[in-house]
PASEBA-1860 file (N, C-alpha, C; in nm, 3 decimals):
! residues 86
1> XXXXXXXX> 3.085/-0.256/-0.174/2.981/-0.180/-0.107/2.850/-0.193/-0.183 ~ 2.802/-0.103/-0.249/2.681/-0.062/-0.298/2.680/-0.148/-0.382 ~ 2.791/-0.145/-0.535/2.748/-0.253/-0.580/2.711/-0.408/-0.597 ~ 2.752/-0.458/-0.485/2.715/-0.582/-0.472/2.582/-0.671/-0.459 ~ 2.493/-0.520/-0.461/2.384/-0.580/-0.428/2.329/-0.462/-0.499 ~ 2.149/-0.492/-0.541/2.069/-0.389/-0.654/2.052/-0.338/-0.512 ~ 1.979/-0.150/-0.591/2.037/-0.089/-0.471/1.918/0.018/-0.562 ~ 1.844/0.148/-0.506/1.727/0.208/-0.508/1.840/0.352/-0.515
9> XXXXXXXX> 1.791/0.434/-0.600/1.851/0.585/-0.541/1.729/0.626/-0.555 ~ 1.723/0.778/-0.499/1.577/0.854/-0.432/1.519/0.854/-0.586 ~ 1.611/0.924/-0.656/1.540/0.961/-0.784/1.522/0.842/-0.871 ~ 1.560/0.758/-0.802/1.495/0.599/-0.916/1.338/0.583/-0.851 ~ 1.289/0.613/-0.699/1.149/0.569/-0.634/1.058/0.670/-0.713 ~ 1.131/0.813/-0.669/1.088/0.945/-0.700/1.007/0.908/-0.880 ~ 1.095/0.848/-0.970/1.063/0.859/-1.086/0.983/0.713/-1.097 ~ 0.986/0.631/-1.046/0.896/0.543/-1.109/0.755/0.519/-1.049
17> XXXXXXXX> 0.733/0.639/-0.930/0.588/0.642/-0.870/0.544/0.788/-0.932 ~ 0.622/0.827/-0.990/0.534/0.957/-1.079/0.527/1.065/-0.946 ~ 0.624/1.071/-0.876/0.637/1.160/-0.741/0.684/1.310/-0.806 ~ 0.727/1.406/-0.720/0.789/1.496/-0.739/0.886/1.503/-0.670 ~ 1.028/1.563/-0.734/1.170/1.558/-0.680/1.139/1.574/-0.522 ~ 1.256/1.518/-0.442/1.234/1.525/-0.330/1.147/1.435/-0.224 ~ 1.045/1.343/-0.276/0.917/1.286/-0.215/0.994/1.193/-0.145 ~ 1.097/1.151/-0.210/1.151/0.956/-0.140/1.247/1.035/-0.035
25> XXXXXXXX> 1.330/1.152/-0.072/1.414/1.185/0.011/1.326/1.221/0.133 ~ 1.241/1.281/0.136/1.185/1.383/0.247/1.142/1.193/0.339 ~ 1.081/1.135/0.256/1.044/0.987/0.372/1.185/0.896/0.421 ~ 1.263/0.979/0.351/1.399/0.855/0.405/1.414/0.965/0.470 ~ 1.434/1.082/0.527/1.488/1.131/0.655/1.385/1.093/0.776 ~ 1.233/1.095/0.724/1.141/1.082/0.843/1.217/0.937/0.897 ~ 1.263/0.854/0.828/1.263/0.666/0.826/1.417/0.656/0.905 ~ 1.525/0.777/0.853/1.664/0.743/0.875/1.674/0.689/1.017
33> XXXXXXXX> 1.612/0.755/1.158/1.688/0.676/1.282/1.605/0.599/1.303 ~ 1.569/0.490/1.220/1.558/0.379/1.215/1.633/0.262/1.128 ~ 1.670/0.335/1.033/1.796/0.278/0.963/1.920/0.235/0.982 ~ 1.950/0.123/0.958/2.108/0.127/1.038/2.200/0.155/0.849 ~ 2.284/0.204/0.842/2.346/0.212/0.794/2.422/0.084/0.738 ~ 2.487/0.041/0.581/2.508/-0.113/0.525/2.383/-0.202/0.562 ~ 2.305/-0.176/0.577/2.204/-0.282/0.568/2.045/-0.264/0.533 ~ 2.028/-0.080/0.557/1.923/-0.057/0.477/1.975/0.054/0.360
41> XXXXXXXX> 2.092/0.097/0.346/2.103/0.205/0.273/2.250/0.245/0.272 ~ 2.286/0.295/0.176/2.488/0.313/0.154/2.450/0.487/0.127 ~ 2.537/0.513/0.240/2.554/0.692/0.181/2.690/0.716/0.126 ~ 2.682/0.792/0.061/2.794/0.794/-0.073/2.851/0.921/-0.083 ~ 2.947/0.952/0.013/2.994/1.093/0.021/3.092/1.155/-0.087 ~ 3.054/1.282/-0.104/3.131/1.362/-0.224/3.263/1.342/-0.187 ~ 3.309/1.342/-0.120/3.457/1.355/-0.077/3.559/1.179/-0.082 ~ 3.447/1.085/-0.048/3.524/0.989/-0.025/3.455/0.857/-0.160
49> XXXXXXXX> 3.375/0.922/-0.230/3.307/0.817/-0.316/3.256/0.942/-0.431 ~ 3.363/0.962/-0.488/3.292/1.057/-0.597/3.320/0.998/-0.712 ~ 3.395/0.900/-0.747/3.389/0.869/-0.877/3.203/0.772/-0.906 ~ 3.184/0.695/-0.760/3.106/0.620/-0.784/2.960/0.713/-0.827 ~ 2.990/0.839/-0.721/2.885/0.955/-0.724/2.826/0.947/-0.900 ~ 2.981/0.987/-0.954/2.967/1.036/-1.108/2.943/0.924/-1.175 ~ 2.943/0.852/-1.140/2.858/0.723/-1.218/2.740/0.722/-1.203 ~ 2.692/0.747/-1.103/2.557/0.699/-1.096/2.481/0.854/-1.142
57> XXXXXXXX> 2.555/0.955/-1.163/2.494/1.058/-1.217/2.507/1.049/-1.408 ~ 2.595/0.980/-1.433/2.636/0.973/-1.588/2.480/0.866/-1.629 ~ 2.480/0.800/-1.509/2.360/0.642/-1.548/2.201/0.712/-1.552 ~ 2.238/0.826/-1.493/2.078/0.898/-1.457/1.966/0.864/-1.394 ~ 2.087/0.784/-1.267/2.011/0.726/-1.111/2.043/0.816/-1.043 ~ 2.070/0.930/-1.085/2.028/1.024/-0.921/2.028/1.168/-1.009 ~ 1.984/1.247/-0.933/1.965/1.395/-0.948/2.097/1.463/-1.015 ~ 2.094/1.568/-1.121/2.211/1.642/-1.144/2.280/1.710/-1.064
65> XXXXXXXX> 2.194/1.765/-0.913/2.242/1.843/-0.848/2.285/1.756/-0.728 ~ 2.259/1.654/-0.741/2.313/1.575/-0.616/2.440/1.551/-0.570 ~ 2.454/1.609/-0.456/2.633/1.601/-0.400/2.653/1.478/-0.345 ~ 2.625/1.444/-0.233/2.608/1.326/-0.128/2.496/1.212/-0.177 ~ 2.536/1.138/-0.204/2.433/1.038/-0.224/2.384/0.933/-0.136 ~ 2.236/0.876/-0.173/2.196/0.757/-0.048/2.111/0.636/-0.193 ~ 2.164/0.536/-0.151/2.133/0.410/-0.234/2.095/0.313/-0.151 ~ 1.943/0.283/-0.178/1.848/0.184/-0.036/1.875/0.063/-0.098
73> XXXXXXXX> 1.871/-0.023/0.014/1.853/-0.193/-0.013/1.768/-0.183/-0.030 ~ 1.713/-0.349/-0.048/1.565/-0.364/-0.051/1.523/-0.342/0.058 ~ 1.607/-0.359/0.130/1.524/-0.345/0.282/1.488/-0.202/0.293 ~ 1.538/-0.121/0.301/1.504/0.032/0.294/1.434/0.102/0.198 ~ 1.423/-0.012/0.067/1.346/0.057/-0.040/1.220/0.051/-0.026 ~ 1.225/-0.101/0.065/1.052/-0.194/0.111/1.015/-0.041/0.251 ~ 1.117/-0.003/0.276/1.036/0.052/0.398/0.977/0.221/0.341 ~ 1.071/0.260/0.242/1.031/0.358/0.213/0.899/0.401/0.136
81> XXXXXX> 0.887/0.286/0.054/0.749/0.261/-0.027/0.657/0.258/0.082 ~ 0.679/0.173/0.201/0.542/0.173/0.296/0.500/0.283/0.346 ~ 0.633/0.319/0.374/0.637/0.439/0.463/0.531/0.564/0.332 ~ 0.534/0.577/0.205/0.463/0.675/0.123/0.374/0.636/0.070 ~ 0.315/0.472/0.119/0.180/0.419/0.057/0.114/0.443/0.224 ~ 0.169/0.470/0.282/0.123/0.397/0.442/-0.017/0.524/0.457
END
């Protein structure tokens, strides 16, 4: 899945544009029904992907409080940046 390919979590955009928590998430819901799912973005549910969850929380690519996770391709990472430079 996710790892096969480099892959964006909110709080990796969030932190390297000097945003405040929340900024990439709030533009990936405006962006989501346009998203197709495996090809712009992997959602990573507590229930069925939690070890991977706790990895990527041990790596300090996503939020402490984060339950459910979303990890953009490039393709979704390219759209989300436009979408908050746009």
């Amino acid at each position: 899945m996710a790892k096969r390919e480099k892959t964006w979590s909110l709080k990796e955009i969030d932190t390297a544009r000097g945003d405040t928590k929340g900024t990439a998430f709030r533009a990936f819901k405006q962006l989501k029904d346009s998203f197709d799912e495996g090809r712009d973005f992997y959602y990573l549910s507590s229930d069925q992907d939690a070890r991977e969850i706790e990895q990527l929380r041990r790596d300090g690519r996503i939020y402490e409080t984060t339950v459910n996770a979303v990890l953009l391709t490039e393709a979704g990472y390219s759209s989300v940046l436009d979408y908050l430079d746009g």
